[in-house]
Residue frames relative to the residue before (quaternion, step in Angstrom):
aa qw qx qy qz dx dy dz
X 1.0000 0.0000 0.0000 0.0000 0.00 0.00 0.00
X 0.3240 -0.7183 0.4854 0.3787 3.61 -0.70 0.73
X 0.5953 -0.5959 0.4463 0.3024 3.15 -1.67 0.45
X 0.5494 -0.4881 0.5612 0.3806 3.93 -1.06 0.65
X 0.7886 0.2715 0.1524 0.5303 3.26 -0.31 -2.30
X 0.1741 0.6444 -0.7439 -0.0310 3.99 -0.90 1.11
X 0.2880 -0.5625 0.7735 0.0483 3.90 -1.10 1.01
X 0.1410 0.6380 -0.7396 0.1617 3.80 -1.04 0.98
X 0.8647 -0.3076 0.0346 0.3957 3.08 -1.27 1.80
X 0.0929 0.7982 -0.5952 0.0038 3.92 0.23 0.35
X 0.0728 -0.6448 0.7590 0.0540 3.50 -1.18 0.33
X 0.0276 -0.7453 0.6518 -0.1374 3.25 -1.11 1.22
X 0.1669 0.8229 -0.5313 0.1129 3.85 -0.94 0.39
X 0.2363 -0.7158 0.5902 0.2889 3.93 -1.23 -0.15
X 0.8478 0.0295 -0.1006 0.5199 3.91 -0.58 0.30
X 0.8101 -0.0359 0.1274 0.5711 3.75 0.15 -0.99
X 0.7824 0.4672 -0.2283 0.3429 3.34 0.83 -1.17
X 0.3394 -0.7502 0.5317 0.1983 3.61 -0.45 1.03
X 0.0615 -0.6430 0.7563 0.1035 4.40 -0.40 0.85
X 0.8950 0.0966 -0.1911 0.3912 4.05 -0.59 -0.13
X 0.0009 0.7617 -0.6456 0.0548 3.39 -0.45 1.18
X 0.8376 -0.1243 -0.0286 0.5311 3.71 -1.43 1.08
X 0.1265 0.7500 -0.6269 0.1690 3.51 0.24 1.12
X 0.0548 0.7680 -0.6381 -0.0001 4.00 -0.79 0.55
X 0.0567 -0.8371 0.5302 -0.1220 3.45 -1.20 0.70
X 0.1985 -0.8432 0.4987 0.0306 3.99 -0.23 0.95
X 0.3048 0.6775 -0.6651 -0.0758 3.99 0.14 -0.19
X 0.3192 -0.5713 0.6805 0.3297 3.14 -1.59 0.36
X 0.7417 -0.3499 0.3909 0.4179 3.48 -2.13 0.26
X 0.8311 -0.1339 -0.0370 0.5384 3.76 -2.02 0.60
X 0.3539 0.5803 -0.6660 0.3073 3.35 -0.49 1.88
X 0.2186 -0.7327 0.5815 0.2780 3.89 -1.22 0.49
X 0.1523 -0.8530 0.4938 -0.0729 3.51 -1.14 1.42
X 0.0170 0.9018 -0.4318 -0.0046 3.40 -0.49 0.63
X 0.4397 -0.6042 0.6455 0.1580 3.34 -1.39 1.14
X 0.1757 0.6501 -0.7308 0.1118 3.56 -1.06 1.10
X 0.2863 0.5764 -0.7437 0.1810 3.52 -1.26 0.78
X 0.5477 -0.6302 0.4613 0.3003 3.31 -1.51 -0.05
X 0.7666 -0.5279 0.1031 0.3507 3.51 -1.03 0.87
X 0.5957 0.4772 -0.2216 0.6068 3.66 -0.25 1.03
X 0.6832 0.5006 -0.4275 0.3160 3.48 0.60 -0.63
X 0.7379 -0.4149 0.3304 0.4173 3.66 0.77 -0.32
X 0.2060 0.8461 -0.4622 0.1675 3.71 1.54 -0.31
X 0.7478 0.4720 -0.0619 0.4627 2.97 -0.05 -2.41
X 0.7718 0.3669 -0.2799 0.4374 3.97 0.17 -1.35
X 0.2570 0.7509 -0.3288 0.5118 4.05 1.81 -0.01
X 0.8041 0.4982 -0.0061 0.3244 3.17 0.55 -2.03
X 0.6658 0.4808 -0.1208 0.5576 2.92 0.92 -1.55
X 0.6091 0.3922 -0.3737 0.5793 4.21 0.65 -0.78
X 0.6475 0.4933 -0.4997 0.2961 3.86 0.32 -0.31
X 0.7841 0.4749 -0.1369 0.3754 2.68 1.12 -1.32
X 0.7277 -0.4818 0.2357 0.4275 3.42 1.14 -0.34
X 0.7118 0.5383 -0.2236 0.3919 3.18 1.44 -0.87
X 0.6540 0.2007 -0.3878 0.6177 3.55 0.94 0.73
X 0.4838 -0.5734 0.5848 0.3085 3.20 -1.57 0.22
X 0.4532 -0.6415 0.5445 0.2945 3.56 -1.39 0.24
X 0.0701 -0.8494 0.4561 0.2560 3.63 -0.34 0.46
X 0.5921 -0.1116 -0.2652 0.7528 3.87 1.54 1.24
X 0.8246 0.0924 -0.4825 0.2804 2.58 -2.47 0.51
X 0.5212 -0.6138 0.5462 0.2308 3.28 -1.82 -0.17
X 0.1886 -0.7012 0.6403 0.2506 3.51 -1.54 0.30
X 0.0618 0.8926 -0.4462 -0.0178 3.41 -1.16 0.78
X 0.3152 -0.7736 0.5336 0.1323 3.72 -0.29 1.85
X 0.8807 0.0249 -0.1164 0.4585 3.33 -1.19 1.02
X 0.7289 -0.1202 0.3059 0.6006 3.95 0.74 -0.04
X 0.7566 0.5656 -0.1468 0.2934 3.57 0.19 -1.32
X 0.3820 -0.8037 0.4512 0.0678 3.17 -0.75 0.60
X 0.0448 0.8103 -0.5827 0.0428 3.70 0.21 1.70
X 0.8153 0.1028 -0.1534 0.5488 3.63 0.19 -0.09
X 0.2026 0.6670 -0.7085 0.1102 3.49 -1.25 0.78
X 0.4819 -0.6780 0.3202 0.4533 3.85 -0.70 0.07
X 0.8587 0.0167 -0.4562 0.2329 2.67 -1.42 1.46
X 0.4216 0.6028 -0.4541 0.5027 3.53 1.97 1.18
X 0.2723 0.7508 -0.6018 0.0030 3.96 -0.63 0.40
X 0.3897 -0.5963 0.6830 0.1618 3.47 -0.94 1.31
X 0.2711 -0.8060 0.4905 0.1902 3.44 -1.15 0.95
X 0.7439 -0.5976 -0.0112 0.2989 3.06 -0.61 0.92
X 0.2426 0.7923 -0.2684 0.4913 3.28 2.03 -0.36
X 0.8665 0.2568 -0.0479 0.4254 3.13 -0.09 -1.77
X 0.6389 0.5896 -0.3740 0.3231 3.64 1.12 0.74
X 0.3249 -0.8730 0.2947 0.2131 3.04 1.70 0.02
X 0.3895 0.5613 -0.5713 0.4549 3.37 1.14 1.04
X 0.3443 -0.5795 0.7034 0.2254 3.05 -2.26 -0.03
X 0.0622 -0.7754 0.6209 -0.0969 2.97 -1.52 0.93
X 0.0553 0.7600 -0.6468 -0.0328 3.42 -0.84 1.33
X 0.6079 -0.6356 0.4542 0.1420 2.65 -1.84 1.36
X 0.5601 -0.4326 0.5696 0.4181 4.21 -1.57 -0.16
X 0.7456 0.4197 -0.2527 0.4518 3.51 0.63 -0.52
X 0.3371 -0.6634 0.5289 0.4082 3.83 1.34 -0.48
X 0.5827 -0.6602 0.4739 0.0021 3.54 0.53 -0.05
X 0.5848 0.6651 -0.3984 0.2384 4.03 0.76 -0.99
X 0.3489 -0.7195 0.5146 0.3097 3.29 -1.09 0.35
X 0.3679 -0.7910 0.3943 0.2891 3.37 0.22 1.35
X 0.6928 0.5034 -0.3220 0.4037 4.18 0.70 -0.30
X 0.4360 0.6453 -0.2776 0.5625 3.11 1.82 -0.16
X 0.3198 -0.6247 0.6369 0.3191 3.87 -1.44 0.68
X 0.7806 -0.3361 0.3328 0.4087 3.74 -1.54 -0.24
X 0.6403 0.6280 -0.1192 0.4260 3.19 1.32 -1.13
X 0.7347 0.2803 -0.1038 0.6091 3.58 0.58 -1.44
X 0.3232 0.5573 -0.5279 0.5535 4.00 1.69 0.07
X 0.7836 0.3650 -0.1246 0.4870 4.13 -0.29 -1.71
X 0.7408 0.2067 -0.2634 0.5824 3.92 0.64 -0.01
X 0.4097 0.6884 -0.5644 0.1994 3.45 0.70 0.50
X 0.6319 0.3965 -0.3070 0.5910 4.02 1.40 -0.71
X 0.7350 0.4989 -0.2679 0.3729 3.58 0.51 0.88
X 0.2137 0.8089 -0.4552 0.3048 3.03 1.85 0.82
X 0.6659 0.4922 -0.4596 0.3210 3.93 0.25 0.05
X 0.5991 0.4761 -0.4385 0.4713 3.54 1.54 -0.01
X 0.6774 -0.4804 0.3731 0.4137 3.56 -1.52 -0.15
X 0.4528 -0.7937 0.2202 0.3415 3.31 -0.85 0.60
X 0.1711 0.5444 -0.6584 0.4909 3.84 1.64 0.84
X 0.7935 0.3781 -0.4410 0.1813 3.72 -0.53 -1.10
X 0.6011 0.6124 -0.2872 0.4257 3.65 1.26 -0.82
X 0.5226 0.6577 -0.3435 0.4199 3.14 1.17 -1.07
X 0.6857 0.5710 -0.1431 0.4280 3.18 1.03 -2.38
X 0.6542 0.5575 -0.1694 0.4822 3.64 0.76 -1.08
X 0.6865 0.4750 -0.3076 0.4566 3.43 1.12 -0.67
X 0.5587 0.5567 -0.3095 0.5312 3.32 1.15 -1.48
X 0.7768 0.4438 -0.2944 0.3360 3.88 -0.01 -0.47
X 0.7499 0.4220 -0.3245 0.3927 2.99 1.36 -0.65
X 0.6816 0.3706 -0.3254 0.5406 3.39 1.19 -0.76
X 0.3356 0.5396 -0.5543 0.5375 3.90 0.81 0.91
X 0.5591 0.5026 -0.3101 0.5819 4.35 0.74 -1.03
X 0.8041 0.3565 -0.2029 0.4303 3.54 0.16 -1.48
X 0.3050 -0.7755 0.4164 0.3635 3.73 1.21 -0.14
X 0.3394 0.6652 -0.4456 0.4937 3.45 0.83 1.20
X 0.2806 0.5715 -0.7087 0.3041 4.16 0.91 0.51
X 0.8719 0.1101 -0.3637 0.3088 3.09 -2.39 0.94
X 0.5016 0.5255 -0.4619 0.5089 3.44 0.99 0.52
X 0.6065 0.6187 -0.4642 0.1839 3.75 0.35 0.65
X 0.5438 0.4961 -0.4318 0.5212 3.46 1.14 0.46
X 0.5157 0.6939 -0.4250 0.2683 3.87 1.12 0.08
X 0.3224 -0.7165 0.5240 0.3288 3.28 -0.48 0.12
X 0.8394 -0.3756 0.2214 0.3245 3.81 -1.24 -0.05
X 0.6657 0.4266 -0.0313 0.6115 2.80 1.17 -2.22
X 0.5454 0.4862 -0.4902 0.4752 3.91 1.03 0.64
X 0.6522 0.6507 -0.2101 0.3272 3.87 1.19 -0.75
X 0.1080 -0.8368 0.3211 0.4301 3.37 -0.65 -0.23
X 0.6910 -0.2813 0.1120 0.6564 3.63 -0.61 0.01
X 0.4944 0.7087 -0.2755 0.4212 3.76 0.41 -0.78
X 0.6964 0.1883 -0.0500 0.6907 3.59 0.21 -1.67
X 0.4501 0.6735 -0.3900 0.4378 3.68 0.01 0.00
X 0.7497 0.4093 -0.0500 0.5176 3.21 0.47 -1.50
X 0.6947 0.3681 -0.2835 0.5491 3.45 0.84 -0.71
X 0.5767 0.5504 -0.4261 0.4278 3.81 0.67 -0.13
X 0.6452 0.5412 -0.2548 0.4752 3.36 1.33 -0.69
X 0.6836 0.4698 -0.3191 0.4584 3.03 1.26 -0.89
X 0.4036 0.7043 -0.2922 0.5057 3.58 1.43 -0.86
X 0.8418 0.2511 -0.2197 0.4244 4.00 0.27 -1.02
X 0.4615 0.5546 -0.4317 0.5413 3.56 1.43 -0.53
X 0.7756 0.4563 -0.3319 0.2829 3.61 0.28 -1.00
X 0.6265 0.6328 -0.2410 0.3859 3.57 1.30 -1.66
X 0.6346 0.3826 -0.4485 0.4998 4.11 0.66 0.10
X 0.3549 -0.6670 0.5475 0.3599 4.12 1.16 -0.01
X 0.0353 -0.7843 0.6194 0.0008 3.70 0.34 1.00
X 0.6047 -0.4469 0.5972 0.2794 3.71 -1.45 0.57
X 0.7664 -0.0754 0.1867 0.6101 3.88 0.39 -1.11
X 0.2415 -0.7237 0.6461 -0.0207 3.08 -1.35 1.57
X 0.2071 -0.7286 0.6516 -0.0410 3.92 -0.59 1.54
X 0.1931 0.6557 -0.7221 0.1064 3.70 -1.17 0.86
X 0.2734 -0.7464 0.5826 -0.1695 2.86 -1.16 1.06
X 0.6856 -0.5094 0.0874 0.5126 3.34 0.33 2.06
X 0.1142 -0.7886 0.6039 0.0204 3.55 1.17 1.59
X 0.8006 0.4288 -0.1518 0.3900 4.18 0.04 -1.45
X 0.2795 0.7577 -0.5124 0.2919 3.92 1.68 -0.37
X 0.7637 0.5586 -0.1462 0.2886 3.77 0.27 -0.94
X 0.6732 0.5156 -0.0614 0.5265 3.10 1.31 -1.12
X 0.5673 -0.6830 0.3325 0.3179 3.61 -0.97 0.66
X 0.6476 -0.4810 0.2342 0.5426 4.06 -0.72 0.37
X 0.6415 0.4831 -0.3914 0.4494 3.41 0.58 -1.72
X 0.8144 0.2726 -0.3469 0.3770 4.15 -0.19 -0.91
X 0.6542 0.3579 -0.4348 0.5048 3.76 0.69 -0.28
X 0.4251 0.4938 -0.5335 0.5392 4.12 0.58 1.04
X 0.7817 0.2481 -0.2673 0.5059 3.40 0.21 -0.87
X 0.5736 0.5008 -0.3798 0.5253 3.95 0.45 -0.98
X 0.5821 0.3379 -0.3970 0.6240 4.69 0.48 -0.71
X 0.8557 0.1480 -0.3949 0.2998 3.83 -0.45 -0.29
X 0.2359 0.7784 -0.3855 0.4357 3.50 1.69 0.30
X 0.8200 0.4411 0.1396 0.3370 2.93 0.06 -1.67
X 0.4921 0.5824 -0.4037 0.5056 3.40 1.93 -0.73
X 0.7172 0.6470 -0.2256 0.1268 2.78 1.06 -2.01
X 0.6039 0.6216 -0.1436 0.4778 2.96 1.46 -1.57
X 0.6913 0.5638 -0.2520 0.3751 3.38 0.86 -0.39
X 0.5359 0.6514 -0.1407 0.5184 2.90 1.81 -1.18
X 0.7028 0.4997 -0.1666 0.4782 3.48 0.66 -1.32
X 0.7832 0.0738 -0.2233 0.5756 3.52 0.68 -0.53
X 0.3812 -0.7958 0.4524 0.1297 3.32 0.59 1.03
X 0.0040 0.7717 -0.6054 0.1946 2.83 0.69 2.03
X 0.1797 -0.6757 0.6123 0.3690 4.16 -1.30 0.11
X 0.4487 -0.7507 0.4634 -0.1427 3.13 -1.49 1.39
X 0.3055 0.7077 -0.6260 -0.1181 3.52 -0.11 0.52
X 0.5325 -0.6789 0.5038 0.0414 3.61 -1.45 0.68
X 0.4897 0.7542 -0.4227 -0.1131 3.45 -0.42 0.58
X 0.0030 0.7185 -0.6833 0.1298 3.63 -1.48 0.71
X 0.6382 -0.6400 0.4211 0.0756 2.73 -1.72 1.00
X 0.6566 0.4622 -0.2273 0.5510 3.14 1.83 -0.68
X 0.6749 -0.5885 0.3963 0.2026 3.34 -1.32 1.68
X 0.8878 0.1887 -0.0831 0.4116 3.92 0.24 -1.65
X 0.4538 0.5859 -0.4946 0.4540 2.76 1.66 1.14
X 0.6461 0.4240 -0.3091 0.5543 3.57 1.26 -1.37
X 0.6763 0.3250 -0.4768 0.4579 4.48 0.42 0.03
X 0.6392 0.3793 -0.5497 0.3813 3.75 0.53 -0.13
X 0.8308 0.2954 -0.2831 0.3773 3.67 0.43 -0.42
X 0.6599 0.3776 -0.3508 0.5467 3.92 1.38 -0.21
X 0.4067 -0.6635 0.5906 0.2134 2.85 -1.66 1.33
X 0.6878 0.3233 -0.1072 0.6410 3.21 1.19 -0.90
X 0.1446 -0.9155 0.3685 -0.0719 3.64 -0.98 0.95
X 0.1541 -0.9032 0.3660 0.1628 3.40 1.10 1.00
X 0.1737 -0.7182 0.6297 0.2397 4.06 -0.17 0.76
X 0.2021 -0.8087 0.5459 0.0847 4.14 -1.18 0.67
X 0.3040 0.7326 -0.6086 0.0228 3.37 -0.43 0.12
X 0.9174 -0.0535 -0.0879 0.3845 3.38 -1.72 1.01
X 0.8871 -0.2643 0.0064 0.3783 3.39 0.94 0.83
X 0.5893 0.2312 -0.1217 0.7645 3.44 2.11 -0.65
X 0.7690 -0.3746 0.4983 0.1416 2.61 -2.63 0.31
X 0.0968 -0.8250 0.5550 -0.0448 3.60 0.09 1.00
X 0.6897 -0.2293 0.0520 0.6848 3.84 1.07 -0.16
X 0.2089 -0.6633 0.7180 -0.0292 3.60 -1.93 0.99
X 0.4763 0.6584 -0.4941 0.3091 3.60 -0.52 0.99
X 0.6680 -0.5340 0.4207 0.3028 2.90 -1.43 -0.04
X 0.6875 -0.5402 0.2056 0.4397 3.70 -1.14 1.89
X 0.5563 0.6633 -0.3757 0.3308 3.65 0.87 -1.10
X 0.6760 0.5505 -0.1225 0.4744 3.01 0.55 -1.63
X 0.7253 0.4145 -0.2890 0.4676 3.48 -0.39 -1.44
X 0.7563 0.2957 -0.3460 0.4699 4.32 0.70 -0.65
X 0.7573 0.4291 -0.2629 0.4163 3.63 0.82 -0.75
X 0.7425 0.2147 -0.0898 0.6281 3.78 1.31 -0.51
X 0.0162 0.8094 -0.5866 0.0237 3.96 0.33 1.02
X 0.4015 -0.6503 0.4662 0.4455 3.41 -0.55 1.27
X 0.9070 0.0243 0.0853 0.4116 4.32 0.49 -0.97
X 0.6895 -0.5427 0.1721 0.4476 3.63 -0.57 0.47
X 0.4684 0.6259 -0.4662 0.4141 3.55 1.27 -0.06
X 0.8065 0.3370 -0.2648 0.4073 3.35 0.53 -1.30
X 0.4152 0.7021 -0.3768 0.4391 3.54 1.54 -0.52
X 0.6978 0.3890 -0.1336 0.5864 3.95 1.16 -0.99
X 0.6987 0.3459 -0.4073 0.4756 3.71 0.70 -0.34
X 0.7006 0.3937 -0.3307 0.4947 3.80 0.77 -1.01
X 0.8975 0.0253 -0.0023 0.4402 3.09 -1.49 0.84
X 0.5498 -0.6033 0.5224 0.2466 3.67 -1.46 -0.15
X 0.5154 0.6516 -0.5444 0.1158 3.05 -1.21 0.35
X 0.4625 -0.6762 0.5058 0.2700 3.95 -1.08 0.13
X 0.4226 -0.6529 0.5988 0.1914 3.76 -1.39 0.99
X 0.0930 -0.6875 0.7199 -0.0210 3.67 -1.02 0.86
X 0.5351 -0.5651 0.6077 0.1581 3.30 -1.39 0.87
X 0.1165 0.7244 -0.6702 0.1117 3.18 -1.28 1.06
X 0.2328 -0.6826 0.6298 0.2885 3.65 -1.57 -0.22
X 0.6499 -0.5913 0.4209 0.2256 3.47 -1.40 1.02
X 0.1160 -0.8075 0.5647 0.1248 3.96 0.35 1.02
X 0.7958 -0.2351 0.1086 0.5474 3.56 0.62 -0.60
X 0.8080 -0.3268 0.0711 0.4850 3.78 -0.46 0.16
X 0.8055 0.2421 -0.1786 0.5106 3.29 0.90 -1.12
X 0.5003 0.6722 -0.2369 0.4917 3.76 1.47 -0.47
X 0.2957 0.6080 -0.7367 0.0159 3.82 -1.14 0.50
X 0.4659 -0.6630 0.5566 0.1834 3.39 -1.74 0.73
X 0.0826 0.8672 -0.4884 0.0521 3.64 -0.41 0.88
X 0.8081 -0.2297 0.2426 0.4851 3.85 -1.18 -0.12
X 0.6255 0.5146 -0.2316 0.5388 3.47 1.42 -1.67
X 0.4208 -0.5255 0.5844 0.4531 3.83 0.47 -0.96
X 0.7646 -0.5199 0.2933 0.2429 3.37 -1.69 0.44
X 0.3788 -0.7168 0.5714 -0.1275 2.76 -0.72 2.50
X 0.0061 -0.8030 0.5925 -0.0650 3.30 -1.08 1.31
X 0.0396 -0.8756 0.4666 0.1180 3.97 -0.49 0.56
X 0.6577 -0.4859 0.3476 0.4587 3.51 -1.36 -0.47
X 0.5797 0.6085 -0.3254 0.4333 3.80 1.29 0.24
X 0.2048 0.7864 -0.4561 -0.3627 3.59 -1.07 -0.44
X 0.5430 -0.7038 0.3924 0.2363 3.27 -1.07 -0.17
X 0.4450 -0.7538 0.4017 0.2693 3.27 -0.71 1.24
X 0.3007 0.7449 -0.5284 0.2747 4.18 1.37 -0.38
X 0.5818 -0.5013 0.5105 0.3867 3.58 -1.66 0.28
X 0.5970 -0.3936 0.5362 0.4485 3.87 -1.04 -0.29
X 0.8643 0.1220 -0.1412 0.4670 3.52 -1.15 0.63
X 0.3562 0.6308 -0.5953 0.3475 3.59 0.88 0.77
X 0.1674 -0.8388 0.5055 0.1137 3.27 -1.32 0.39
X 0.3672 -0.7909 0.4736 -0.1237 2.64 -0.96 1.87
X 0.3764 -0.7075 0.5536 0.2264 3.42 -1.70 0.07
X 0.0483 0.8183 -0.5480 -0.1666 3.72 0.08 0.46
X 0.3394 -0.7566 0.5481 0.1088 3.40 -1.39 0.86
X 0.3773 -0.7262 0.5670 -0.0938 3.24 -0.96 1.76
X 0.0118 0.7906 -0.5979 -0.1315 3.35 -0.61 0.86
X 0.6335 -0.5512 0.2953 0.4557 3.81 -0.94 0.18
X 0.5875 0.5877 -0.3743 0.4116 3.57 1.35 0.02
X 0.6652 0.5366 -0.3392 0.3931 3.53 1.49 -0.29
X 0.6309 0.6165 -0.3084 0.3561 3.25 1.44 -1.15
X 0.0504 -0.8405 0.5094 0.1775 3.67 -0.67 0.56
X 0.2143 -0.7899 0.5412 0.1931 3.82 -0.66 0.41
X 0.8678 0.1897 -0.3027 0.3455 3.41 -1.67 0.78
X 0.2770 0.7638 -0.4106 0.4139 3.28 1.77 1.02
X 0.5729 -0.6959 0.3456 0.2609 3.86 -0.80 2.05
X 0.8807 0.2890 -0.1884 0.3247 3.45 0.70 -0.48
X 0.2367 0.8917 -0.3103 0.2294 3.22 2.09 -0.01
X 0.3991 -0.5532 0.6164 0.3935 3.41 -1.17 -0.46
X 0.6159 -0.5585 0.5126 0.2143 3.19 -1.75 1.01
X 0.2943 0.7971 -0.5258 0.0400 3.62 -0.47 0.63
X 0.7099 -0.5457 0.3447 0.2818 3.73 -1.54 0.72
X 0.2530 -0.7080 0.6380 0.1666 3.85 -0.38 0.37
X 0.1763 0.8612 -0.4651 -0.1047 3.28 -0.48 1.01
X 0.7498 -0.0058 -0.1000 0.6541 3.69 1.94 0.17
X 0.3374 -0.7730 0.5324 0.0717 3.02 -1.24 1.20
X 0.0783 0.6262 -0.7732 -0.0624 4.41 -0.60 0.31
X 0.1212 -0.5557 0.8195 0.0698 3.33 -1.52 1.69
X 0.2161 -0.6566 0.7142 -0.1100 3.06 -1.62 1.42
X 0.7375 -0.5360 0.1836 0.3675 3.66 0.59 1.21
X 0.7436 0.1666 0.0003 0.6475 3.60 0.60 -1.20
X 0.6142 0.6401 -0.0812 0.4543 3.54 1.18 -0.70
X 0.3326 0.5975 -0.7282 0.0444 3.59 -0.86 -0.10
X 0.2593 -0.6031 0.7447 0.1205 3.52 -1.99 1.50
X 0.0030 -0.7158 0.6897 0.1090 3.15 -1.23 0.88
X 0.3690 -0.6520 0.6540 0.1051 3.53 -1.61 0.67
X 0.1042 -0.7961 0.5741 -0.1608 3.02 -0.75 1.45
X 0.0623 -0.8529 0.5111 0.0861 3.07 -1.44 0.50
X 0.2827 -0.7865 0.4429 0.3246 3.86 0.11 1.09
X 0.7467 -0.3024 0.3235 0.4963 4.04 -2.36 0.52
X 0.7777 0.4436 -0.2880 0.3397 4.31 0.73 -0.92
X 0.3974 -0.8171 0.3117 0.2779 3.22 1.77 0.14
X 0.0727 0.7526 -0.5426 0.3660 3.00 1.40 1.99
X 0.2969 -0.6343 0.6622 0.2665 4.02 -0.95 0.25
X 0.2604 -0.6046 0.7501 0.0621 3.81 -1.45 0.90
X 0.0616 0.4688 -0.8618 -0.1834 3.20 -2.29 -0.53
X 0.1340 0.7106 -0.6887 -0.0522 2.97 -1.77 0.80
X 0.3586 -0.7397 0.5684 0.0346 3.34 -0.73 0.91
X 0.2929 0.7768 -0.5338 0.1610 3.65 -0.24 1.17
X 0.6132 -0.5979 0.2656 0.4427 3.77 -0.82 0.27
X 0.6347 -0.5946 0.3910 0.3012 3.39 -1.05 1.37
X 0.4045 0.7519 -0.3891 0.3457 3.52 0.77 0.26
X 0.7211 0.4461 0.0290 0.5293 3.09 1.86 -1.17
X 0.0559 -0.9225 0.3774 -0.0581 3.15 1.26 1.71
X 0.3171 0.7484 -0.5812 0.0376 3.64 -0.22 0.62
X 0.4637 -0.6176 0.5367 0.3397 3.82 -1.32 0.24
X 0.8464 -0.2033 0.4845 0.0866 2.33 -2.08 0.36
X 0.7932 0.1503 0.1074 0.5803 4.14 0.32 0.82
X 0.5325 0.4756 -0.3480 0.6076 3.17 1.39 -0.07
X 0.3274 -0.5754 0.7338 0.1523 3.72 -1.34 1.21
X 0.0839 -0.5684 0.8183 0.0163 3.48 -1.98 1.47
X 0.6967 -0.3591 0.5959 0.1746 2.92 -2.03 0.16
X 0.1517 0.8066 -0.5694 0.0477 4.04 -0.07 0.34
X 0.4136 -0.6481 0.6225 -0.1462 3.40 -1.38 1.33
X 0.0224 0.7187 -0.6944 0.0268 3.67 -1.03 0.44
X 0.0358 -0.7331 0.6623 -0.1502 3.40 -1.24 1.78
X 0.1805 0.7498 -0.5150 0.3741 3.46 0.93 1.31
X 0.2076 -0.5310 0.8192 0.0623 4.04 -0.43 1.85
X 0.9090 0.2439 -0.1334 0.3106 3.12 -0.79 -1.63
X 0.1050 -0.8129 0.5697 -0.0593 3.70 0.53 1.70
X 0.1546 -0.7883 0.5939 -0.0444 3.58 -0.64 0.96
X 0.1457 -0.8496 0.5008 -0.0786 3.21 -0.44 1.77
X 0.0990 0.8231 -0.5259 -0.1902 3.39 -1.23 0.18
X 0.4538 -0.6772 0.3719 0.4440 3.54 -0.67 0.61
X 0.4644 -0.6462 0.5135 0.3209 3.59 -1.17 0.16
């Protein structure tokens, strides 16, 4: 399938200091995508070169075949026919809700904008709100109005940029699977960015991992937690703690836990020594044949309780089990390892 959006090696920067260096990137057509790295890595300045508002200082970006940015070509941003909502929503605060969502649609008549409005903020569940003004909304509705005008020109590619960053947990949960939906339905393509993890897997099928300026691993949420391409992403996705082991035979390493086998092997010599990452979903507690280990902290999380743990070699664990399973602090459990997808690293 060709690709909507091709990114090829970009270099991007502001006075001296280069923030994206040989970045590359592939989306195919009505797909949701997401930038996730941590702050600084280049996310936002990613965004801005798609969209027009930086230049590229090598490679090239190209929508449908075409060439909008290469170095010393930039289509301006107008003429690219994407949408793009901002962290801030953007609104023009002298502007009603309406002539906000028909504001990239001034060449039709103004029944049709009107008409165009009423549908979109119907999508955004926001009908009879179109004579309101901004400073009448909350952050929440807000945010959907923005989304509402990014959407109402039918853009080719829809950029947002840590659109929900503002807003509290409980409404940017609903308002991210809100919003997935809406996307879905008008099979709009999407790229996505934010810093936060169970935002970029609840809404990216595809998931770009970032660090210091490039693509360090692209795949799907599954993937990126159960198969990290390297210890960076192994530490940004999801939790968990690295224990020392040696390589018994390809698929086999001996550790604190005793001898850990997965669905992978490994091409390393015998007796190399490795790290094997544990996440808190593998570790099991009060298990007959386990290894004795120390409880040293507990975070009950309603349905949940994380315990921290520590094995006789004075490895750290996480295990995450249901809160049903009340032990203290200082108390010694039994611990278990159920880890198919064992994730190894050499030392």
């Amino acid at each position: 399938m060709t690709a909507l959006l091709e990114i090829e090696s970009i270099r991007c920067g502001y006075d001296s200091e280069v923030v994206v260096k040989d970045f590359s990137l592939s989306l195919r057509d009505t797909t949701l995508n997401c930038l996730l790295g941590p702050s600084g890595c280049g996310k936002t300045t990613v965004l801005r070169a798609i969209a027009g508002f930086e230049p590229v200082g090598a490679g090239e970006i190209r929508l449908n075949g075409e060439v909008i940015s290469s170095v010393g070509k930039t289509v301006a941003p107008e003429d690219r026919g994407l949408g793009m909502v901002f962290q801030d929503y953007a609104l023009f605060p002298h502007l009603s809700v309406a002539e906000n969502v028909s504001f990239g649609l001034r060449k039709q008549s103004r029944k049709q904008r009107r008409k165009a409005a009423e549908e979109m903020l119907e999508l955004v569940g926001l009908e009879g709100y179109l004579d309101r003004y901004p400073h009448e909304l909350s952050g929440g509705q807000q945010q959907r109005v923005a989304v509402a005008r990014a959407l109402a020109p039918e853009p080719r590619l829809l950029l947002m940029d840590e659109p929900f960053s503002n807003l509290d947990i409980e409404l940017r949960e609903r308002l991210v699977l809100d919003i997935r939906e809406i996307l879905r339905q008008r099979q709009t393509t999407t790229l996505f960015v934010t810093h936060d993890q169970e935002e970029a897997f609840v809404i990216g099928e595809h998931v770009a991992i970032m660090n210091e300026g490039r693509v360090v691993q692209w795949d799907m949420p599954y993937n990126l937690y159960h198969e990290p391409a390297n210890r960076f992403v192994a530490d940004f996705v999801g939790q968990g703690r690295l224990i020392e082991g040696v390589l018994v035979d390809h698929e086999s390493v001996d550790t604190s836990l005793g001898l850990l086998s997965g669905n992978r092997s490994y091409e390393w010599p015998v007796n190399t020594r490795v790290d094997v990452l544990l996440r808190p979903d593998d570790v099991l507690l009060d298990v007959e044949a386990g290894v004795s280990c120390l409880i040293t902290d507990r975070a009950f999380k309603g349905a949940q309780i994380m315990y921290t743990l520590r094995t006789p070699k004075g490895d750290e664990l996480l295990s995450l089990v249901a809160s049903h399973l009340d032990l203290n602090v200082g108390q010694r459990v039994n611990v278990g390892v159920d880890a198919e997808h064992l994730v190894v690293f050499r030392q």
